[in-house]
N, C-alpha and C positions, 0 to 999 in steps of 0.2 A: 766666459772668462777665457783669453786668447794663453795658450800656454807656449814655454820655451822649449823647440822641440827637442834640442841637445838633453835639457834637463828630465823632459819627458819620459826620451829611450833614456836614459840612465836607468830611472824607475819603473819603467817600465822590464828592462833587464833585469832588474834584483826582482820587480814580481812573479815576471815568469820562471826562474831559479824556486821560486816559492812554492808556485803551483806545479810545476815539473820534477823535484825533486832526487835531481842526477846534473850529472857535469853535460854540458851539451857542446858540441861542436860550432866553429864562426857560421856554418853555414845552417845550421839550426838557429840559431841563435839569429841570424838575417832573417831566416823565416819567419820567427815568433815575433821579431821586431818589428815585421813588414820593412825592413831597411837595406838599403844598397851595403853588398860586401865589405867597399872601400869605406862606406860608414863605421860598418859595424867591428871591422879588424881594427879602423883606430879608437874607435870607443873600447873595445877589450884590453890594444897595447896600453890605451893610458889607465884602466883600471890594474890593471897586472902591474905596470910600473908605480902607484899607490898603494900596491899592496891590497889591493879590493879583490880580487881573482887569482888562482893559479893556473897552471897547468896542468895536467895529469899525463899520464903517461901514454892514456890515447888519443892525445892532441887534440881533448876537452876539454875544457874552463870549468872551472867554478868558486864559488865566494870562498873567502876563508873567513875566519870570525872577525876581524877588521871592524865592519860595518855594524855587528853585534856589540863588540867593547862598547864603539861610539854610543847606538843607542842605548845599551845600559848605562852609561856616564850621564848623557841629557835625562835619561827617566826618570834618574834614581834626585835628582835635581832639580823636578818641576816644581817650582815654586804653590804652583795651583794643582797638583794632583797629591801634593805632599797633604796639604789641608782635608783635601775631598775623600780621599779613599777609606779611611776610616770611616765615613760615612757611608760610603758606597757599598763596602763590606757588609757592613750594619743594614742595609737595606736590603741584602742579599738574604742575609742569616736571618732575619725576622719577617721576610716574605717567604721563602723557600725556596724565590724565583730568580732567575735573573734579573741585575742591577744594573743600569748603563748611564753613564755622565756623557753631555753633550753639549755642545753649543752651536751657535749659527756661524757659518762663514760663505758671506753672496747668498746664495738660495738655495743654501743647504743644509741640512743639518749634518755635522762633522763626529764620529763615534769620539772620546779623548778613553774612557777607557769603561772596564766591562768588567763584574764580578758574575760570574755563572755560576749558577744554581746546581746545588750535588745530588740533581735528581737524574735519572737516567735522561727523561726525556726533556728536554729544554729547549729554551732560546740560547744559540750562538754567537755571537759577532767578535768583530775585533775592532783594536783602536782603530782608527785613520778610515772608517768605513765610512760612506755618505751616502743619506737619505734624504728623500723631498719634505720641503717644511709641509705639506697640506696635508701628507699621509702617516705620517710619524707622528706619535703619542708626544716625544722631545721637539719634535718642529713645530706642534699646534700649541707646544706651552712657553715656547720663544715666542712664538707670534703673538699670547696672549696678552703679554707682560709688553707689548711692544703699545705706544701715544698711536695716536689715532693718525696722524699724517704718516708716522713714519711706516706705519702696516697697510693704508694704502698706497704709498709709493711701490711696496715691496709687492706685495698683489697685481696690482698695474704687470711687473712681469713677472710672476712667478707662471710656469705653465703646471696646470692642475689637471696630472697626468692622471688619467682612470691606471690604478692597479689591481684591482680586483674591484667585484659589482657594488661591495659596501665606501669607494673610495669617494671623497666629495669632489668633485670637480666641476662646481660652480661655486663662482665668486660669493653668492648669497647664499648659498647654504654653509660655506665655511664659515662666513664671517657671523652664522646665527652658532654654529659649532664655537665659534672662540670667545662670543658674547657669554654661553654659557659659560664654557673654561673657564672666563676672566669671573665670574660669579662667585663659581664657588671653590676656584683656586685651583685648580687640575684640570690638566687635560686626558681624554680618551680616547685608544687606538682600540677599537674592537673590528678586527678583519679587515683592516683598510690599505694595508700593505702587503698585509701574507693573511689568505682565509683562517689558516687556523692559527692565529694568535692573536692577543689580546696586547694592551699594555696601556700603563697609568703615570701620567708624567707631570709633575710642579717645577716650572720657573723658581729659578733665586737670583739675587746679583752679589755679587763678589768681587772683591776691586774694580769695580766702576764697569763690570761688562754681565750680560748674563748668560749663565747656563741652565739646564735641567735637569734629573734624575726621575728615572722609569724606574717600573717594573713590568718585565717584558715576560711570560710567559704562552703556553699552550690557552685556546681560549677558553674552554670546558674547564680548567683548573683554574684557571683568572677568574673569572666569574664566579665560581662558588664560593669565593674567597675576596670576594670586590670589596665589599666592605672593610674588612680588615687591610686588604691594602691600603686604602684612602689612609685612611686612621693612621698604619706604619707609616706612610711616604708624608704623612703631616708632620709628626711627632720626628722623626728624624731630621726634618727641615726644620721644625721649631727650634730643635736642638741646637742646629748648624747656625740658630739666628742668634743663640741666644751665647753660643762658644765661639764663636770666631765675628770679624768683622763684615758682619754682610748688611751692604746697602738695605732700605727701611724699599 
């Protein structure tokens, strides 16, 4: 998917601020961007004159909360995470393990959001993260729930990158992998993205599009516990079919 580069370094600007976590100079700031000065000075003037950046007083940048308001005004307003996260929670606090909603966008699966597990040792992520539909627990049960044309057209290009030795990266063995999923309604990540995690994921559709919900944990603690997750991540979905409007 071809991107707008203007719009890119923008995001790409507020991500490195993320990962860096200090005001940075234009010519740091050129660096991280990989971008020409004259780029990067007017990209800065016009966040500063937005209100998106300051100055400090060592003639370094950084965000002020601006771009925070915004996103907590669109969160607290999502139509479809208003519905979902009740559940999400629920699936958190009745697995022990991390909980993640997800959907597909192009050939990928897209984080929307994430309840973490109050164990020390967990699975992490965050919203807006992406992953390959062939090796995620959430991409193999988007693909499950997908008609027969429409999952080979998406096959056709999807590239079925090996991530680790357990990852499937042939067309025929995935597609015997999502024959089962579509079976008996879940899909499974056992070491196919990160060795040592596990994770259990069911398709649903919700105004006319579909998502999934995992549980993503360590895989020694996923496993001893497989079964009861099946059973939680059913009973939670049954739930969600039987309280809110979700397509049959």
């Amino acid at each position: 998917m071809s991107e707008v580069k203007l719009v890119a370094r923008t995001l790409d600007l507020f991500e490195c601020y993320a990962d860096k976590g200090e005001a940075l100079s234009l010519t740091e700031l050129a660096q991280a961007l990989a971008a020409p000065m004259s780029s990067t000075l007017a990209l800065v003037r016009t966040l500063v004159t937005r209100g998106y950046l300051y100055q400090t007083r060592k003639r370094t940048y950084y965000p002020t909360k601006k771009l925070m308001g915004i996103c907590a005004a669109i969160d607290v307003q999502d139509p479809i995470l208003d519905i979902l996260r009740p559940y999400l929670a629920r699936l958190r606090d009745e697995s022990g393990e991390t909980a993640v909603l997800g959907t597909r966008e192009d050939m990928q699966v897209i984080y929307l959001d994430c309840a973490h597990s109050p164990q020390a040792i967990r699975y992490t992520a965050q919203a807006g993260e992406a992953r390959g539909l062939h090796s995620n627990s959430l991409g193999k049960a988007l693909l499950s729930a997908m008609g027969e044309e429409e999952l080979q057209g998406v096959l056709d290009s999807l590239p079925l990158k090996g991530l680790t030795s357990a990852t499937l990266t042939s067309k025929k063995a995935l597609l015997k992998d999502l024959e089962l999923s579509r079976a008996r309604g879940w899909a499974a990540n056992i070491g196919e993205s990160v060795p040592d995690l596990a994770a259990i994921a069911a398709p649903f559709s919700l105004a006319g599009k579909w998502y999934a919900l995992s549980i993503v944990g360590p895989i020694g603690r996923m496993q001893a516990a497989w079964d009861k997750h099946v059973k939680v991540l059913g009973k939670v979905l049954a739930d969600l079919a039987r309280h809110q409007a979700v397509d049959p």
